[in-house]
C-alpha positions as CSV (number, residue, x, y, z in Angstrom):
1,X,128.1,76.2,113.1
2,X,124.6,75.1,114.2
3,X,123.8,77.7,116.7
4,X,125.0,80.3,113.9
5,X,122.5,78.7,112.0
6,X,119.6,78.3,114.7
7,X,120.7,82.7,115.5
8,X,120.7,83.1,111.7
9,X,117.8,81.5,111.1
10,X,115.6,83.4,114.3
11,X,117.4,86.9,113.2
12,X,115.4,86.4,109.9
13,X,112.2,85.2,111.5
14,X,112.3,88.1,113.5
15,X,112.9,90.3,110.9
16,X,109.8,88.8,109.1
17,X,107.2,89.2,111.9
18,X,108.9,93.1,112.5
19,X,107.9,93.6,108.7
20,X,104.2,92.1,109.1
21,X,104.0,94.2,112.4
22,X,105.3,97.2,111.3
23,X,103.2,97.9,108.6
24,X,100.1,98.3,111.6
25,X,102.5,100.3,113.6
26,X,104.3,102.4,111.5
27,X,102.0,103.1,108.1
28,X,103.8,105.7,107.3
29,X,107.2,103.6,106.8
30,X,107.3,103.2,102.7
31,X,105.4,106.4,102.6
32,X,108.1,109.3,103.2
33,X,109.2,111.8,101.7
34,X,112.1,111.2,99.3
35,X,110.4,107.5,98.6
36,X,110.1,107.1,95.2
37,X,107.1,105.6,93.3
38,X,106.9,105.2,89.3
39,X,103.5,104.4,88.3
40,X,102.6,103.9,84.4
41,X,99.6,102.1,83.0
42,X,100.1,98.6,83.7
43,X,103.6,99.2,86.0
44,X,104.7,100.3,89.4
45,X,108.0,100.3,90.6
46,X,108.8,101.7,94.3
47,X,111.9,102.7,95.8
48,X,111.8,103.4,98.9
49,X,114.9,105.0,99.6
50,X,114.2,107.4,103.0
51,X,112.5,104.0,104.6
52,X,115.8,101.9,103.7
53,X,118.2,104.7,105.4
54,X,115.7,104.9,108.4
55,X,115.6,101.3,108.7
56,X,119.6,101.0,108.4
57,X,120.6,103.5,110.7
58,X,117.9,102.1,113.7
59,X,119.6,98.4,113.0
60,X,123.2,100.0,113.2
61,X,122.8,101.4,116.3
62,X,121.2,98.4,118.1
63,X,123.7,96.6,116.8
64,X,126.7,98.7,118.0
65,X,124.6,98.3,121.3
66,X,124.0,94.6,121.4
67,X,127.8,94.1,120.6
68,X,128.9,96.6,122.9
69,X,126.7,94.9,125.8
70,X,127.4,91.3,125.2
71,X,131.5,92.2,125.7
């Protein structure tokens, strides 16, 4: 349970620092085409649906690697 917890809690570290990073190395992540921004006087909601598909399919695969090269 505690080195779940130490993995768990590095995974989301991780993901943290790839999220400030990626902003400098990829601008044009929350930008794409099919991302959807709503903005009204005092409102903005963003939905940025491409990004999320993008950014779930590149973490599927290197999962289905990492699990496929730690057996």
């Amino acid at each position: 349970m505690g080195k779940f917890l130490v993995a768990a809690g590095a995974a989301i570290a991780l993901a943290g620092v790839l999220l400030w990073a990626g902003g400098r190395f990829f601008p044009m992540l929350g930008r794409l085409p099919g991302d959807i921004v709503i903005s009204r006087k005092n409102l903005t909601v963003f939905f940025p649906v491409t990004t999320m598909i993008i950014i779930s399919v590149v973490l599927t695969v290197l999962a289905n690697l990492l699990s496929k090269w730690i057996k």
